[in-house]
N, C-alpha and C positions, 0 to 999 in steps of 0.2 A: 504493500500500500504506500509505505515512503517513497520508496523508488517511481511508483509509479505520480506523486504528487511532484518527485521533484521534477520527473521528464514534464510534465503538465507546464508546470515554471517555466522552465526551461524554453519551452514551445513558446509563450505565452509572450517570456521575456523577447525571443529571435522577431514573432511577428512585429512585437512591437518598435520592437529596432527597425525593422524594414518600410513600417510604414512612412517615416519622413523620406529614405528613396522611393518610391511608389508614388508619393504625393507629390516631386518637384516638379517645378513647371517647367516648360521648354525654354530654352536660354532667349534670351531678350535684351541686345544691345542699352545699355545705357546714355542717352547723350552725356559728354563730359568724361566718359571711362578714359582710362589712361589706355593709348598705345604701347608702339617702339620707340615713335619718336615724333607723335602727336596724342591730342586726345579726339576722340571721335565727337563731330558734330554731322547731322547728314545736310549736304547739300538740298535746297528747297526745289521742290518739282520744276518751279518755271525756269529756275537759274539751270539745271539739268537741261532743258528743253533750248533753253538760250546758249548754252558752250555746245552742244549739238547742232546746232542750227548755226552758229558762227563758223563752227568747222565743214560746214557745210557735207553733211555726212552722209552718204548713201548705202546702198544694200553691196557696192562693189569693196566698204573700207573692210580692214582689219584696227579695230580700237582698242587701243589697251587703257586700263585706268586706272591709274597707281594709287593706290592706300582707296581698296574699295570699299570699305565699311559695309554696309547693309545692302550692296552690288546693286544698287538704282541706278547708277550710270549706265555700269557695263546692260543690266536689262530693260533702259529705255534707248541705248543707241541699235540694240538687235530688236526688239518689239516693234520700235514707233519707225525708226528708220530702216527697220533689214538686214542692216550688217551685221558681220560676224565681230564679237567682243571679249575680251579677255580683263579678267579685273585681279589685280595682283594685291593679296592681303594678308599681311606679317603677323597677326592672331588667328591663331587656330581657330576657336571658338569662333569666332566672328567671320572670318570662311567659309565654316561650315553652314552656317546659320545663311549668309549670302548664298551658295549655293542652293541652300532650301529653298531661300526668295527666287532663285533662276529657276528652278523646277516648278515652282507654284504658277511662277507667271508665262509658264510654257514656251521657254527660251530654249532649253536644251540644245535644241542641234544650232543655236546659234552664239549662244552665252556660256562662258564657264569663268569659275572664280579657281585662284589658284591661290594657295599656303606659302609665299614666299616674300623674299627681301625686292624692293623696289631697287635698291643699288647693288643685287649682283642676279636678279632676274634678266634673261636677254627677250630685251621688247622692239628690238629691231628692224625686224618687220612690219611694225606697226605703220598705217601710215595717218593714224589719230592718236593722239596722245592726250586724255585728258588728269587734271589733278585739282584736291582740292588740301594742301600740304599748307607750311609755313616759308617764310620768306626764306630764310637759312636751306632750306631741305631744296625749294627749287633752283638756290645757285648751285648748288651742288651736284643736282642732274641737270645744270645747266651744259656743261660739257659733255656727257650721253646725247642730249637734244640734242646740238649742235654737230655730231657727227652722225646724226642722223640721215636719208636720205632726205636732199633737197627736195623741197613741194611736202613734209611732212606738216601737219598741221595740227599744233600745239594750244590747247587753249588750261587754263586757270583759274580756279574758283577764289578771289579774292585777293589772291599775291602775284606780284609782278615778277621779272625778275632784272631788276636794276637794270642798268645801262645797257641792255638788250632789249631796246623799247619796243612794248608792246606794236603791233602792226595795226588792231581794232580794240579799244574799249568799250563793254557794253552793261548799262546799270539797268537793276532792275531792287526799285524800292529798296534801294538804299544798298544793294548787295551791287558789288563789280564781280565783271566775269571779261580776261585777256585774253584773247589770242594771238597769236604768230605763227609763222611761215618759216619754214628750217632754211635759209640763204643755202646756196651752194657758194663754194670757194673761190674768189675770184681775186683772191689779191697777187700781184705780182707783175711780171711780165709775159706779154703775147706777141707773138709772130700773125696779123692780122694781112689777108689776103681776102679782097673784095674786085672781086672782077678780074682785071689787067694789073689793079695795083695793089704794092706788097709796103707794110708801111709795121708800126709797132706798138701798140698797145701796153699803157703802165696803169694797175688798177691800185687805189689804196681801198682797204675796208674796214670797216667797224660793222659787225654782224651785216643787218640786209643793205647796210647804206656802204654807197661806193662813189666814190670822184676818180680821176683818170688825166690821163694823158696820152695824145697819140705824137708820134715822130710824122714832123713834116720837113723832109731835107735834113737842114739843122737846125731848123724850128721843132720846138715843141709845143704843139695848141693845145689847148685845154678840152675837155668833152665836156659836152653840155649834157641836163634833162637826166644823166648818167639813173638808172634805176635798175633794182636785181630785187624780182618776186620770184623767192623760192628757185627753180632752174631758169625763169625766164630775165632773158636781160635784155635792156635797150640802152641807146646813146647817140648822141649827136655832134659830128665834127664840121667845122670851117675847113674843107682841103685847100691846097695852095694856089687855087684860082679861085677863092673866094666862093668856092662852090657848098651849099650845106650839105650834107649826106645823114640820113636817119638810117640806123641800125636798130634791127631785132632780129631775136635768136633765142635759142637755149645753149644751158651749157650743162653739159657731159662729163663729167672726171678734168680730162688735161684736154677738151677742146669745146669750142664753142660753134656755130652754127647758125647761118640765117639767112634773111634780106635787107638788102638797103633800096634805098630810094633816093635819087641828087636832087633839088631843085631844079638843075639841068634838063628832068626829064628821064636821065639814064637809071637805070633800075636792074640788080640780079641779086647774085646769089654772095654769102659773105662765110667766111670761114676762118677760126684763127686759133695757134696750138700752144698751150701754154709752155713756159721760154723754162 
C-alpha cells in the first residue's frame, strides 16, 4: 500500500511538472528584444511597401534582407511583388518563428528565412538588398554593397550611410526610407575610341558621382553633364573644332561601350578600355 501511494506521488508530482511545458505558448517576438547587434523593432507595412517600391522590385529580383526579424520584408517582396526573397537572421528563435510567418503566408517556393550572420553570409547575388540596421552596422556593409554588382539596388529603413549619398529619399509620417544604386568602377584612366578618333579619358570618383577629363592634343578639356547610374554612364566633350559630342554607354569590368552624337550631325558607335 506504501509503495503503491508513493508511485501515486510520484505520478502526481511528474504531471505536475509537465504541465507548465504543455501550457507554453508559441514564441512571440518582442519589440525592443535584444539582438547581435541590434534590438528588434518591425518595420511599418507602408515603409515595407515604400523600400519595395523605390527598389522598384519585380517577380525577375532575387532580394535579400538583412537582420529579418519577423520576415515581412522578405514575405511582402515575394507575395505583393513575385520575386524570389531571402531574409538573413542571426537569432535562432526568431528565424524560426519568420519562417513560420513565410509558410503561413504561402511564400514557400518563393521566400525563405535563413539562421545566419549578415557579415559572413554570401548575399551576392542579390540584386535587392534591403535593411533596416543602425548607422555603424550599414558602414560597415558599406564595402560588401559596394562590391556588389553595378545596377544592385540598395534601399534603408531609417539610416543612411554617410558620405555615400543616398540616390532617392523617401518619408512616410515621419519615418525615412534611402535608397541607392551600387556605381560600377570608373575611376582612372581610359583609352576612349569613338568612331575614327582615339583620344583618352581620366575619371575621378567619389561612389556614383564622377568629373573627368579627356586629352585633346595637348589640351586637356574638361567633361561636362559627366553622370554614372549604376552601369550606365554618360558625358559630354568640346573636341578640338569646337564641336560638342554626347556620350552614352554602359560599363563592363575594364570597358565601357556606346553612342555618341556631335552637334555636327555625325553620330556612331563609342568604345573605351580601361588604361
Amino acid at each position: 500500500m506504501k509503495l503503491s501511494i508513493k508511485l501515486t506521488a510520484l505520478l502526481a508530482a511528474g504531471f505536475l511538472f509537465a504541465l507548465p511545458a504543455a501550457a507554453q505558448k508559441p514564441y512571440e517576438p518582442q519589440v525592443g528584444q535584444s539582438g547581435k547587434d541590434v534590438i528588434w523593432v518591425p518595420t511599418p507595412d507602408e515603409v515595407v511597401d515604400r523600400m519595395l517600391r523605390m527598389a522598384q522590385v519585380t517577380a525577375n529580383d532575387l532580394v535579400y534582407d538583412l537582420g529579418a526579424g519577423d520576415g515581412k520584408i522578405a514575405i511582402a517582396a515575394a507575395k505583393k511583388f513575385g520575386a524570389r526573397a531571402v531574409g538573413i537572421e542571426y537569432d535562432a528563435e526568431m528565424a524560426k518563428h519568420a519562417q513560420g510567418n513565410v509558410e503561413k503566408a504561402g511564400v514557400t517556393g518563393k521566400a525563405r528565412i535563413l539562421k545566419g550572420d549578415i557579415f559572413s553570409t554570401d548575399f551576392s547575388q542579390a540584386t535587392v538588398v534591403t535593411m533596416y540596421l543602425l548607422p555603424a552596422l550599414n558602414i560597415k556593409l558599406r564595402p560588401t554593397l559596394l562590391s556588389m554588382r553595378p545596377g544592385t539596388r540598395v534601399v534603408s529603413h531609417s539610416f543612411t550611410m554617410e558620405d555615400w549619398e543616398a540616390d532617392e529619399a523617401s518619408s512616410m509620417d515621419g519615418r525615412r526610407a534611402y535608397f541607392w544604386l551600387v556605381p560600377a568602377n570608373v575611376h582612372g584612366g581610359w583609352a576612349l575610341e569613338a568612331g575614327a578618333d582615339k583620344s583618352e579619358l581620366t575619371f575621378e570618383q567619389k561612389f556614383q558621382k564622377i568629373e573627368g577629363t579627356v586629352a585633346l592634343g595637348l589640351t586637356q578639356g574638361g567633361l561636362r553633364d559627366a553622370r554614372l547610374r549604376g552601369y550606365n554612364i554618360s558625358f559630354t566633350y568640346i573636341d578640338g573644332n569646337s564641336v560638342r559630342r554626347d556620350f552614352t554607354g554602359r560599363v563592363a569590368g575594364g570597358k565601357m561601350e556606346g553612342n555618341f552624337r556631335a552637334d555636327n550631325g555625325s553620330e556612331g558607335r563609342w568604345s573605351a578600355t580601361k588604361k
